[in-house]
C-alpha positions as CSV (number, residue, x, y, z in Angstrom):
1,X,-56.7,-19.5,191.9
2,X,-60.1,-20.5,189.9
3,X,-57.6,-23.5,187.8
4,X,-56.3,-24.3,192.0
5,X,-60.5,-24.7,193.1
6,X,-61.4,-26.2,189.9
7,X,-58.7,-29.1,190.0
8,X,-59.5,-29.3,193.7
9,X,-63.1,-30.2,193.5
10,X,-62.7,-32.2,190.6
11,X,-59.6,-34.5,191.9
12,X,-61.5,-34.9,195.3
13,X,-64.7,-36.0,193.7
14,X,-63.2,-38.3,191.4
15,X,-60.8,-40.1,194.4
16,X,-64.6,-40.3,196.4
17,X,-65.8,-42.0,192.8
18,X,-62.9,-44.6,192.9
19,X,-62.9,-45.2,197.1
20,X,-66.8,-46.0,196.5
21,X,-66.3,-47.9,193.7
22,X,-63.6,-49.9,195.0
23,X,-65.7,-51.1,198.1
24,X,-68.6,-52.1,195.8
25,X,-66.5,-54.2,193.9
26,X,-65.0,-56.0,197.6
27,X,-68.7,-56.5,198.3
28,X,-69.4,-57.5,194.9
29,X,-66.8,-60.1,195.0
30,X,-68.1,-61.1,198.8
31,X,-71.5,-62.2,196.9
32,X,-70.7,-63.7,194.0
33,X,-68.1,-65.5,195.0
34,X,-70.2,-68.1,197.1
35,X,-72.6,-68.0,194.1
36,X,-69.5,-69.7,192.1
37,X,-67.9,-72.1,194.7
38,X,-71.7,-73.8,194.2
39,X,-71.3,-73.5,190.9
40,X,-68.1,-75.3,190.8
41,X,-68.6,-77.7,194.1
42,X,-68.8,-80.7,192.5
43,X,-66.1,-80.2,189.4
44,X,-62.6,-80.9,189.5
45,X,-61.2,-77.7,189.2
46,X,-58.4,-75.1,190.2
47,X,-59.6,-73.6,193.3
48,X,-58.5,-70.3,192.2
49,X,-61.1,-70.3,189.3
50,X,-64.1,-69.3,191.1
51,X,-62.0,-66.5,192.7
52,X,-60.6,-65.7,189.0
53,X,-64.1,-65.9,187.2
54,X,-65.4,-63.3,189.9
55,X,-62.9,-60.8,189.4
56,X,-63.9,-60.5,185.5
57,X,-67.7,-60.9,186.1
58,X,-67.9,-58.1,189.1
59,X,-66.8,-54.6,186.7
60,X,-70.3,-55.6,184.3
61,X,-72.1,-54.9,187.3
62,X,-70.2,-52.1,188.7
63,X,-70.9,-50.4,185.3
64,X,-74.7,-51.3,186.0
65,X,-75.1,-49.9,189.5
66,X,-72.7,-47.0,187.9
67,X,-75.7,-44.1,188.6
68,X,-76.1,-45.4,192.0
69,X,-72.2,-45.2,192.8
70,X,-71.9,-41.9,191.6
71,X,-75.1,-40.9,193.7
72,X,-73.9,-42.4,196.2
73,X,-70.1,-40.3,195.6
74,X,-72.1,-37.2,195.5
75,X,-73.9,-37.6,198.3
76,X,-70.4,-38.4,200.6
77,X,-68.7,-35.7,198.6
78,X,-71.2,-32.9,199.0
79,X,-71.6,-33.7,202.6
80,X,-67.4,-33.9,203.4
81,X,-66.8,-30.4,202.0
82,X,-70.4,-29.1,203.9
83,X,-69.3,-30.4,207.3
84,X,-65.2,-29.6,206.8
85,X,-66.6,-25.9,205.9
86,X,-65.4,-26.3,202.1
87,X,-68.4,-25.6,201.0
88,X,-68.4,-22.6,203.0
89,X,-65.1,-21.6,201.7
90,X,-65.7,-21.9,197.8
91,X,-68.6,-19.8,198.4
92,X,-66.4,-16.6,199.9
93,X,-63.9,-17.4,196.4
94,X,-67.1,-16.6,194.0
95,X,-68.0,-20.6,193.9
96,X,-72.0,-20.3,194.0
97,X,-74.1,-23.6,194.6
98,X,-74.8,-24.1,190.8
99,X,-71.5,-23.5,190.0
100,X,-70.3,-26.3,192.1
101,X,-73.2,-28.2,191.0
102,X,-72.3,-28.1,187.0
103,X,-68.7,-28.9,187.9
104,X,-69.4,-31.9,189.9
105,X,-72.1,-33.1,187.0
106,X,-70.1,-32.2,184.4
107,X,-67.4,-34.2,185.9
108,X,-70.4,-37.5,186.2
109,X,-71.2,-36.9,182.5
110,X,-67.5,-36.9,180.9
111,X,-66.8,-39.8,183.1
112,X,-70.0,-41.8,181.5
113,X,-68.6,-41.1,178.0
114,X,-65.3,-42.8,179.2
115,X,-66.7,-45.7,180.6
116,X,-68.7,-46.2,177.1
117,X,-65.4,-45.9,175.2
118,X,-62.7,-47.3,177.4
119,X,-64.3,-49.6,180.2
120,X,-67.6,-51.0,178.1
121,X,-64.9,-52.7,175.7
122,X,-63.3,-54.5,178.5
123,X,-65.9,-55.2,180.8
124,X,-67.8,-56.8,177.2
125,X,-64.2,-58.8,176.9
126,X,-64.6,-59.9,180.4
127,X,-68.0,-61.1,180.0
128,X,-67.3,-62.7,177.0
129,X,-64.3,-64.8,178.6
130,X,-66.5,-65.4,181.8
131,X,-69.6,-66.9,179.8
132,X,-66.8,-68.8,177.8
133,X,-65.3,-70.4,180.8
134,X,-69.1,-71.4,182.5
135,X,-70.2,-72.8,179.3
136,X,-67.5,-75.2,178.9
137,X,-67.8,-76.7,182.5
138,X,-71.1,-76.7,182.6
139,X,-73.3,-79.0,182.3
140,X,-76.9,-77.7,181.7
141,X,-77.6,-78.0,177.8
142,X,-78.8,-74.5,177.7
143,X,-75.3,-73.5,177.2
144,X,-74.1,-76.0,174.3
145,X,-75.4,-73.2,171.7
146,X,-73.3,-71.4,169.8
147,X,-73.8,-68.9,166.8
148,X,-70.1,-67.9,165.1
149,X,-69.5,-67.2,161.0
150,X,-70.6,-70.9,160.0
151,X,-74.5,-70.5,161.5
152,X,-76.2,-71.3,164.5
153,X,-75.3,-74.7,165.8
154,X,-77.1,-76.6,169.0
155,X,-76.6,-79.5,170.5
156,X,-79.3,-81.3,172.6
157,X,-79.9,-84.9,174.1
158,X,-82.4,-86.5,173.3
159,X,-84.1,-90.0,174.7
160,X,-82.1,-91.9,171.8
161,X,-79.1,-90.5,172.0
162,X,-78.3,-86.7,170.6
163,X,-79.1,-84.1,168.2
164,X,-76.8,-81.6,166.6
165,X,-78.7,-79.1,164.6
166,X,-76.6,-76.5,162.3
167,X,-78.7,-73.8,160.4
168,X,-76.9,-71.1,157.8
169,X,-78.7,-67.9,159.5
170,X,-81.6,-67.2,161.7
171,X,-84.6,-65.0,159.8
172,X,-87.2,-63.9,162.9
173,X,-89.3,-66.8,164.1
174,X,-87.7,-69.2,161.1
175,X,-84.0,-70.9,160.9
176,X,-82.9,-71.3,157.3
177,X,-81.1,-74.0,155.7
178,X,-81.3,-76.4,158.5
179,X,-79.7,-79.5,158.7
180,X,-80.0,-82.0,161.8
181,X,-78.5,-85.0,162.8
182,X,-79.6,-87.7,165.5
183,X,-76.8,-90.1,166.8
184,X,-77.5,-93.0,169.0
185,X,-75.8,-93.6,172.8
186,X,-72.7,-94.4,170.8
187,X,-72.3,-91.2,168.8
188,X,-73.1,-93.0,165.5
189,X,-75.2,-91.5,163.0
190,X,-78.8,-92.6,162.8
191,X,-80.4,-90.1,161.0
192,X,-79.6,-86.8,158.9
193,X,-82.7,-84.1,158.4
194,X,-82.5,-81.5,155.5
195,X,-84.8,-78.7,155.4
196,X,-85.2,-75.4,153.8
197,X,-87.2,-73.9,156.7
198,X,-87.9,-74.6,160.2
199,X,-90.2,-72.7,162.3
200,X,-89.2,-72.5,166.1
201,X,-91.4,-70.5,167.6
202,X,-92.5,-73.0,170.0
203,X,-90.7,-75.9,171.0
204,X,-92.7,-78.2,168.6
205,X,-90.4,-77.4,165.5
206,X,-92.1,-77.3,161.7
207,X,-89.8,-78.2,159.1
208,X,-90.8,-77.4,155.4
209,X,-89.3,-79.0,152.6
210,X,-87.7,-82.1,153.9
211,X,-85.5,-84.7,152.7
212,X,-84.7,-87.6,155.8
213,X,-81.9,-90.4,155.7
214,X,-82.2,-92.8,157.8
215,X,-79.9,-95.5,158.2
216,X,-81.6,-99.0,157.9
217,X,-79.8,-102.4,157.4
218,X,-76.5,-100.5,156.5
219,X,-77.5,-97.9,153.7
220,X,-79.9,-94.5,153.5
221,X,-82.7,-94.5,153.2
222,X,-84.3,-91.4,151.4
223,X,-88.2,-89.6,152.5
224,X,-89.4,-86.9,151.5
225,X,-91.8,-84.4,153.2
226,X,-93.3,-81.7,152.6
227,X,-94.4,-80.7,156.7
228,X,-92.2,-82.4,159.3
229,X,-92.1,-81.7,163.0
230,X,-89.9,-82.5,165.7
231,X,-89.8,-81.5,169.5
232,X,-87.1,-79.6,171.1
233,X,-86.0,-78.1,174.6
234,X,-85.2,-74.7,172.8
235,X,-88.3,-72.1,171.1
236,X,-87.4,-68.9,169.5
237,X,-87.3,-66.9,173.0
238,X,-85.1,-69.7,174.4
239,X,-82.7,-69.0,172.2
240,X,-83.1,-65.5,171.3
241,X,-82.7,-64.6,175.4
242,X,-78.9,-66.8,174.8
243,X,-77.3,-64.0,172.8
244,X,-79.1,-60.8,174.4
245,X,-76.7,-60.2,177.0
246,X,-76.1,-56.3,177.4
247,X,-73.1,-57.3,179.0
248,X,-71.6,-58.5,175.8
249,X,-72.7,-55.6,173.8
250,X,-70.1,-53.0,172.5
251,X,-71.2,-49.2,172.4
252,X,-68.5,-48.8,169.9
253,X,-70.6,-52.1,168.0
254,X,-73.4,-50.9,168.1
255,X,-72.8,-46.9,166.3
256,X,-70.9,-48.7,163.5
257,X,-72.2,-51.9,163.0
258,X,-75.6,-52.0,163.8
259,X,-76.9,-53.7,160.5
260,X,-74.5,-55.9,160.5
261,X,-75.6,-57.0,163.9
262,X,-79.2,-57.0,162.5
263,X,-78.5,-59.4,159.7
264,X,-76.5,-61.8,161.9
265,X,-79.7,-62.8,163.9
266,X,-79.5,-60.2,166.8
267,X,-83.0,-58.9,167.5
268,X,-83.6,-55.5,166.5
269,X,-85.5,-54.8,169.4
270,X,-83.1,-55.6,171.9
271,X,-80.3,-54.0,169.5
272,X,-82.3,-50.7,169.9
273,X,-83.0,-51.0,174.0
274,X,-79.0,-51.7,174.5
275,X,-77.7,-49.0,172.2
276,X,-80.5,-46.6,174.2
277,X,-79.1,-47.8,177.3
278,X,-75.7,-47.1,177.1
279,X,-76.7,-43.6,175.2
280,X,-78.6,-42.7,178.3
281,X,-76.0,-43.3,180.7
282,X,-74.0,-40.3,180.4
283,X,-77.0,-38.1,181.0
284,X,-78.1,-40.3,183.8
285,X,-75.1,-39.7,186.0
286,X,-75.3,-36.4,184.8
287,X,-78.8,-36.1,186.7
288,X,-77.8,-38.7,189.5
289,X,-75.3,-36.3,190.8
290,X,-77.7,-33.4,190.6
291,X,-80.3,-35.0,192.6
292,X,-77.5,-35.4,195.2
293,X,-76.3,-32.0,195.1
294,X,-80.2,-31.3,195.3
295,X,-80.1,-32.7,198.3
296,X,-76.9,-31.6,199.8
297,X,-76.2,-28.2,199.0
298,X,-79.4,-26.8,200.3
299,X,-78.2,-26.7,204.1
300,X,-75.3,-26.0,205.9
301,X,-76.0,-27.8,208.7
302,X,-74.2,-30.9,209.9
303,X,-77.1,-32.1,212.4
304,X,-78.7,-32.9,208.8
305,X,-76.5,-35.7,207.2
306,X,-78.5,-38.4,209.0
307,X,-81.6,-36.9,207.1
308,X,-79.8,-36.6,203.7
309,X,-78.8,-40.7,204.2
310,X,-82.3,-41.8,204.8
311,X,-83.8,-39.4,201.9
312,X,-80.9,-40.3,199.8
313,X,-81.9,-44.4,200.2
314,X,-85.7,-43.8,199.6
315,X,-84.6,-41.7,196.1
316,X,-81.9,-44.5,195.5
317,X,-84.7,-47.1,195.8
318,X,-87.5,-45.6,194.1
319,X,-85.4,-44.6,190.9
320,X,-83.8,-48.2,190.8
321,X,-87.6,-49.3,190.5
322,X,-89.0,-46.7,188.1
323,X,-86.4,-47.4,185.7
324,X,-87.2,-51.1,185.6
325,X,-90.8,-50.5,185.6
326,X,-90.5,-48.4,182.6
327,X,-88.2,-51.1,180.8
328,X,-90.7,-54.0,181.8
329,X,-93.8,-51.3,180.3
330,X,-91.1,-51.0,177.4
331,X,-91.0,-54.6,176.8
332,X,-94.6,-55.4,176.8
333,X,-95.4,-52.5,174.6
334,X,-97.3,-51.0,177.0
335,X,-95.3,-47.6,176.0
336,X,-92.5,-47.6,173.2
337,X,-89.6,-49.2,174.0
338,X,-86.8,-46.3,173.1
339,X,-89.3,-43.9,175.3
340,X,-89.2,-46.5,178.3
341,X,-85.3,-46.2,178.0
342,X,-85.3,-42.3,177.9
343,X,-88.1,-42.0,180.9
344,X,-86.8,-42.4,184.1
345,X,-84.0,-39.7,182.4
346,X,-86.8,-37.5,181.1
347,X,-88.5,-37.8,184.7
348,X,-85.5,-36.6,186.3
349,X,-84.4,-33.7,184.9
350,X,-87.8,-32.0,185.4
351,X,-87.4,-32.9,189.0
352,X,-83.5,-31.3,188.7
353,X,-84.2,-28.4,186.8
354,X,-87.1,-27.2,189.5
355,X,-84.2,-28.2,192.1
356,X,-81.2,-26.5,190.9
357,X,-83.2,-23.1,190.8
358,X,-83.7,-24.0,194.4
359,X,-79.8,-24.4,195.7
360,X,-78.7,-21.8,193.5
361,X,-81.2,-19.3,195.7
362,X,-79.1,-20.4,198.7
């Protein structure tokens, strides 16, 4: 009979889960499907693309607003089996209210492992394919830079003409081995920069170590210099903020590979805030559906639901707002950044732990 209950609460709360889901992914492709068609309004395209391109893009931010879903399941589930007198029922079989609590929590944290194994792979695929297809048919230059196993290449017009820049690997505020080419209006090559160091930290660029060819009256001509600058649309935190997408980032990446990751360019800090991120997520819905069952389970009463809505928006609200306030106080170093990840999760399981002793006195 126990197996019977257990499959019965777990089943039910995992089709709630998927019906919730499901209509924040309708309204999710609602939204951001207008924001495409203006994307794509004046370029000659299929016009099943936009619809395509929002299909992929809308699971990364299902898996973002995943705490809030699964609040938001709790709440609907707790309050189905309180008003259908299930509730009621698993109570005369033995089923307390922190028994039914660590089920249904339980449930929220195995579920946020599986979406950092199984869905965080194909979501980052989806991303990867949707930021791929923008880039390509769009045409502001911030997206015509690219980093693969030759270096980091960018591409930028200029007054004159163009500029393609190529250096071997990135090193902090410094890109090494740079080489950069100017070409005129009619892709011809006007000018080729060598240099063993450029500083970008600001969009006025300081090359060390140069050797310049221009090309003057047919042939190369060959300068040296030891301090060079040039100006540029891109700075370090231009670029930097290209390649830190979370969206893009693999969980499974990020356990094995992290130095590798490092030495490729990626910035450590923003390596350590997205493996945090996707560590704390289990343990988030973990306390997201305890807060709900906080919140449910400590009535009976049906004349209550529209009480539990409104309380359950104002805690929906102010936890979507801690959480970035700690990340934005994480970012400016006002508090470490790895703690800033953890708070919000550290804040809310005192608030749990003082709550479940409540419901399990009722």
């Amino acid at each position: 009979m126990k197996n019977v209950i257990l499959n019965y609460l777990v089943k039910k709360f995992l089709k709630t889960i998927f019906i919730v889901i499901v209509v924040a992914y309708c309204f999710g492709v609602i939204l951001n499907l207008f924001e495409e068609i203006e994307f794509f309004k004046n370029i000659d395209v299929n016009i099943l693309t936009p619809l395509m391109l929002t299909s992929i893009f809308v699971p990364s931010v299902i898996v973002k607003l995943l705490p809030f879903i699964i609040f938001i399941s709790s709440m609907i589930f707790i309050a189905q089996i309180r008003n259908n007198k299930d509730l009621l029922t698993l109570k005369v079989y033995g089923y307390s209210n922190i028994k039914i609590f660590f089920i249904l929590a339980l449930t929220s944290f195995i579920l946020g492992w599986l979406i950092l194994m199984v869905a965080n792979p194909i979501t980052s695929s989806m991303v990867k394919y949707y930021e791929k297809i923008k880039s390509n048919h769009a045409r502001d230059i911030d997206h015509l830079v690219t980093y693969n196993k030759n270096g980091l290449w960018i591409k930028e017009n200029t007054e004159f003409g163009e500029r393609i820049i190529t250096a071997k690997r990135p090193e902090k505020f410094n890109l090494m081995e740079v080489t950069i080419f100017h070409l005129d209006e009619n892709y011809a090559l006007k000018e080729k920069i060598i240099s063993e160091k450029v500083n970008i930290k600001t969009n006025e660029w300081i090359l060390e170590n140069v050797s310049s060819f221009k090309f003057e009256n047919g042939i190369f001509e060959e300068n040296k210099f030891n301090i060079y600058k040039i100006n540029s649309i891109y700075n370090y935190e231009k670029i930097n903020s290209l390649f830190n997408n979370l969206d893009t980032m693999l969980f499974v990446d990020l356990i094995l590979n992290y130095n590798e990751l490092l030495n490729i360019g990626y910035n450590n800090r923003f390596l350590d805030e997205s493996l945090h991120t996707m560590l704390s997520l289990p343990f988030f819905l973990f306390l997201m559906t305890a807060i709900a069952a906080i919140l449910g389970m400590h009535t009976l009463k049906k004349s209550d639901n529209l009480k539990h809505i409104v309380i359950g928006l104002i805690v929906t609200v102010f936890v979507y707002y801690f959480k970035d306030l700690s990340i934005a106080l994480g970012k400016t170093d006002r508090i470490p950044l790895i703690l800033s990840v953890w708070a919000p999760t550290i804040a809310l399981s005192f608030f749990t732990f003082i709550g479940v002793l409540q419901i399990n006195e009722k």
